[in-house]
N, C-alpha and C positions, 0 to 999 in steps of 0.2 A: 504494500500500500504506500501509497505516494502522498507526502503532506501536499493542500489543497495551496495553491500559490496565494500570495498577497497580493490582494487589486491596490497594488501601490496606484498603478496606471487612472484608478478612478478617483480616486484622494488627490492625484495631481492633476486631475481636469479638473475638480471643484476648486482646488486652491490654491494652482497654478505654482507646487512649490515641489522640485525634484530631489530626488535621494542621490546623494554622492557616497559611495563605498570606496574608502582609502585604502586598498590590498599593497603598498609599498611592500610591504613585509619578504613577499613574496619574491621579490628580488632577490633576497639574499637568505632566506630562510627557505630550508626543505625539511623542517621535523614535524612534528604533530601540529603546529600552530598553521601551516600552511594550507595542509589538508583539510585544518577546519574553517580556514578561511576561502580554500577553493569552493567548498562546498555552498560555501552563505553566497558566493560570486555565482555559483553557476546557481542556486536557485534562486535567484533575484534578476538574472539577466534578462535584459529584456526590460526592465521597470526599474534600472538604476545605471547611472555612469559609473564606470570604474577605473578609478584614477591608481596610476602605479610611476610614482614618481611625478615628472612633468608628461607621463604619457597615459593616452586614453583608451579604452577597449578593453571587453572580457578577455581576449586570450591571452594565455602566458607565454612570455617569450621564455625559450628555452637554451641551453646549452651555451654558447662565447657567449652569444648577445646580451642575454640574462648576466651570466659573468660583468659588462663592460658597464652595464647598462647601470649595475651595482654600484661598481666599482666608482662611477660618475656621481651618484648618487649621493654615497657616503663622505666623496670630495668637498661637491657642496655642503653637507651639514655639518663637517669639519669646519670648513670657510667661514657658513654665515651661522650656525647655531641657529639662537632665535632670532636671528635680525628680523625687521619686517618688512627690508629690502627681498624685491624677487619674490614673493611669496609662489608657494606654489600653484600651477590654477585652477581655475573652475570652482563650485562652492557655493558663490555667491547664490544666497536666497537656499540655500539647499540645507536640505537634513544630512551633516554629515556623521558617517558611520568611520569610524578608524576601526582597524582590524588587532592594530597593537599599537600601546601610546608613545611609542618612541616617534612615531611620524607626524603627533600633532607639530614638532617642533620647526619645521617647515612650512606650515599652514594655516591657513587661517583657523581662529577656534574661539565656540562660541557658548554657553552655557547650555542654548540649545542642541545641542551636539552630543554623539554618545560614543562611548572608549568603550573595547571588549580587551578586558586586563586578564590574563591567562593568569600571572601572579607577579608578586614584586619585588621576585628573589636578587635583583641586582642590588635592592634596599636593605633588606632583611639578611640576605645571606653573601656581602660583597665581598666575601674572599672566595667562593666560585666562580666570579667573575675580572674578568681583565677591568684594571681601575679606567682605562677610557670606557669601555661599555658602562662600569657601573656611574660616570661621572653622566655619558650623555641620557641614562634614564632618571637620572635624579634629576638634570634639568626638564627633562619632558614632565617627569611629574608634579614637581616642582609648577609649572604652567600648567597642570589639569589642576593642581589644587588652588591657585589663583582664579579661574574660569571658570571650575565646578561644574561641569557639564553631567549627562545622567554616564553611569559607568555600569555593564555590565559584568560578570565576573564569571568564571566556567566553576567556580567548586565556591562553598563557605566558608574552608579555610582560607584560600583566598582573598575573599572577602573580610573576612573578618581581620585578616593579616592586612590588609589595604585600612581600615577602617583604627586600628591602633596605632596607624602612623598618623594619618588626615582627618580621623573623625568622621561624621555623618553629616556634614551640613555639605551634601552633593545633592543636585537636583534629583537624583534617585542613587539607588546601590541596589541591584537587582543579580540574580544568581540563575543562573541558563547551563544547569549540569552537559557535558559532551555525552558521549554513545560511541557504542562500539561500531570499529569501521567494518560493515560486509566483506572487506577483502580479507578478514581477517578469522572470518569463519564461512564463507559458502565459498565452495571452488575446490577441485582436485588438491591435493595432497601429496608433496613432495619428498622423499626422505632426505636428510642432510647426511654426508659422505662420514661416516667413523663414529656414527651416533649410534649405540643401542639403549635400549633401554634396561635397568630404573636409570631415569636421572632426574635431576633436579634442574628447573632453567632459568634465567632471568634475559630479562629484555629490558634493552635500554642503551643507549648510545653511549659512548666508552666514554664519560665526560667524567671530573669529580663528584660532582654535585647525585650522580649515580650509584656512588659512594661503594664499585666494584672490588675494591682490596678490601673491604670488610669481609662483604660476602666471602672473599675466596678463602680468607682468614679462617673465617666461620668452618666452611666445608672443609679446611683441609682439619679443624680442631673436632669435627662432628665426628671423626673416624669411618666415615661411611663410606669412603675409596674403598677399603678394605673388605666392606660385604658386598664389592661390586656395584655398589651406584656414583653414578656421573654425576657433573654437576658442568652444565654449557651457558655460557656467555652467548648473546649477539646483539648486536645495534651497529651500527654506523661510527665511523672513528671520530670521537673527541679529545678535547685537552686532554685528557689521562691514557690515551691509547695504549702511547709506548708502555707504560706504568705496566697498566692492565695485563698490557701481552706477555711483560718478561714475569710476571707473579704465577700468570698462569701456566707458563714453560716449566715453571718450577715447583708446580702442584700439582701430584697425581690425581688424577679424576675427572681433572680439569680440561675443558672443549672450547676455544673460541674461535666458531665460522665465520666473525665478523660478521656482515651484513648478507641476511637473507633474502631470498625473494615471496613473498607472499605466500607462493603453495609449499614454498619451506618451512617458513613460519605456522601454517596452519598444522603439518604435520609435528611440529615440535611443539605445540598446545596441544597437541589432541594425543600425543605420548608420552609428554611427560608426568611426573607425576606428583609436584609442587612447583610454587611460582616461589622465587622470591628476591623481593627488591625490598632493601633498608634505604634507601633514597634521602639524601639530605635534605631535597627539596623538591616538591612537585606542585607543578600548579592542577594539576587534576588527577594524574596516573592512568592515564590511558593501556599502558598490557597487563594494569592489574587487572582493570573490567573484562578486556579480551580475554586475558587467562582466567578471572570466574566464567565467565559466558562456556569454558570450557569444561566449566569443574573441578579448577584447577585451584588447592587452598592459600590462597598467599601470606605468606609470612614478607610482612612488609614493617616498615617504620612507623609507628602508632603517633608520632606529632606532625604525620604530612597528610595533604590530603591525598592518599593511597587508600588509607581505612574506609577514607567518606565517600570513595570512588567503586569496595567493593560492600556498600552497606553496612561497613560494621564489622563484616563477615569474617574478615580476617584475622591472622595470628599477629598482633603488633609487637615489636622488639624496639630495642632501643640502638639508635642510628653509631655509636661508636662500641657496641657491646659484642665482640663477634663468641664470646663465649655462651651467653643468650640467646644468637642467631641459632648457634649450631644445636644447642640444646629445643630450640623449635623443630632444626630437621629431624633431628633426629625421632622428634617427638611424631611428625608425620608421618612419618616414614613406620614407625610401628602403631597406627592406627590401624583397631582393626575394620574387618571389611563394613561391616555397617556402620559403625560411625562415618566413615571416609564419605560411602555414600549419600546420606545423609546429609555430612557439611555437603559434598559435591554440589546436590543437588538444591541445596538453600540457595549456593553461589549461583547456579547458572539462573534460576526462578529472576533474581533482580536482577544477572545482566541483562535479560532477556527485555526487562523494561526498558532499559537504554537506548531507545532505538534513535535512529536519525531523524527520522521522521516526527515524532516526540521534539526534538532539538528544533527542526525548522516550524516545528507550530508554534513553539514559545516565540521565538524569533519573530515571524508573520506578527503575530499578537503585540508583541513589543513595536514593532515598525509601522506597524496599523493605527496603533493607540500615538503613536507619536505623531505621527500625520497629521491625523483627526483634530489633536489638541492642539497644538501649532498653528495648524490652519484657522482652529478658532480664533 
């Protein structure tokens, strides 16, 4: 089923006033933020301009161009920051949507206006991050809390982590949970090369903030190489890569394919037979849900929003404890078979609520009501 589209088209014939979606993001970002910004571009097209950088149009450029195209981008916001020479165009009279608030700081920006804040870990958790990224989201925020526009948020921790820095005096603070992506459970099923199973998996892009050398910590202290269970790494290479790779060369049990392809990934949710991520920070935790939707029990970090993303449902640890960690695998891992099922199947009941579709009807709802009142 397909959420019902937003008649933006007829809010903007009574009141003559169009939706600009700022997707910049999308230049230089390919992790979970992207995919959920594609998604809000491709079901709005048609009923909204979509501005990416100084350029206009839904499609995305891809490969060098994308590359250059960045590359230019990030030139100027080095150069002018907030000046409010050059602004960036289009806008004018428009409900504008920013996709991430680092691109207010090129744009126009208005109270009327609304920011989708994944989280504000460059605030909160600035030693994950490089000090110019964490300097240029301080100043973007820094300008949403002067302008106070409505702000959406993907989880409550979130929110709530946004809300202890800046407070409540924003024209809204609103929470629009994500959902698991379909490529991530409907589709053939690949095996990954030197994988059998039991193992243990985590997903997540080799970054610190992913907080991998705990985990590995953990499984090498859980002793569970030794009854023959694995324990596989994959994401996409970040800051911690090298880290990650040489820990794992050095720990029996240990798998890292690097980056999989979807029908890979599918088949390593639906084999394994725990998730776990102790994550430093997340602004939603997007393969906890996946890996419930699987049945999968996550032993994740109980102060992220990981917990809030699988219900609750989860075994929460503490994010620098790998002797805690390991003592939860192990605890899984001798679960017996009704219990297991049981949890399994609590988990998969609320991913199953997740859906996309769910996400774009809050959103409709949200951009509907925005219209409407504005135009009054």
């Amino acid at each position: 089923m397909t959420a019902a589209p937003i008649r933006v088209s007829d809010a903007q014939a009574a009141a003559g006033r169009p939706l600009l979606i700022d997707d910049s993001l999308s230049l230089i970002n390919r992790t979970g933020a992207h995919f959920i910004a594609r998604d809000l571009v491709t079901h709005f097209a048609g009923r909204a301009r979509v501005r990416r950088w100084r350029l206009f149009g839904a499609a995305w450029p891809e490969g060098l161009p994308r590359k250059l195209l960045a590359r230019a981008m990030l030139a100027e916001m080095r150069w002018l920051g907030e000046s409010p020479r050059a602004r960036w165009p289009g806008g004018d009279g428009a409900l504008r949507l920013f996709l991430d608030p680092l691109y207010v700081r090129r744009s126009a920006l208005s109270p009327d206006d609304v920011v989708l804040c994944h989280d504000v870990g460059p605030l909160t958790h600035p030693d994950l991050y490089a000090a110019g990224t964490v300097d240029w989201y301080r100043r973007a925020y820094e300008r949403i809390a002067e302008c106070r526009p409505g702000i959406v948020f993907v989880s409550e921790t979130s929110r709530l982590a946004f809300e202890q820095r800046f407070g409540r005096g924003f024209r809204f603070l609103h929470t629009i949970p994500l959902y698991v992506r379909t490529a991530s459970a409907e589709g053939p099923a690949e095996p990954v090369p030197g994988i059998a199973r039991p193992f243990f998996l985590t997903v997540g892009a080799l970054e610190h903030r992913k907080n991998h050398r705990t985990t590995i910590a953990a499984f090498e202290r859980s002793g569970l190489a030794a009854a023959g269970v694995s324990h596989v790494i994959c994401g996409s290479r970040g800051d911690d890569a090298a880290g990650v790779a040489e820990r794992v060369a050095r720990t029996p049990g240990m798998h890292l394919p690097g980056y999989v392809s979807d029908a890979q990934l599918r088949w390593l949710y639906r084999e394994a037979e725990a998730f776990v991520l102790p994550s430093r920070l997340e602004g939603f935790g997007m393969p906890a849900l996946e890996a419930a939707l699987h049945g999968l029990i996550p032993i994740i970090s109980g102060d992220s929003a990981l917990n809030e993303a699988v219900g609750g449902l989860g075994l929460p640890v503490g994010t620098h404890a790998p002797d805690e960690i390991a003592a939860a695998m192990r605890r899984v891992h001798g679960l017996a078979a009704g219990e297991r099922e049981a949890w399994r199947a609590r988990l998969a009941a609320h991913a199953r609520g997740a859906t996309r579709e769910r996400f774009l009807q809050r959103w409709d709802r949200l951009v509907s009501a925005e219209l409407s009142t504005q135009s009054a």
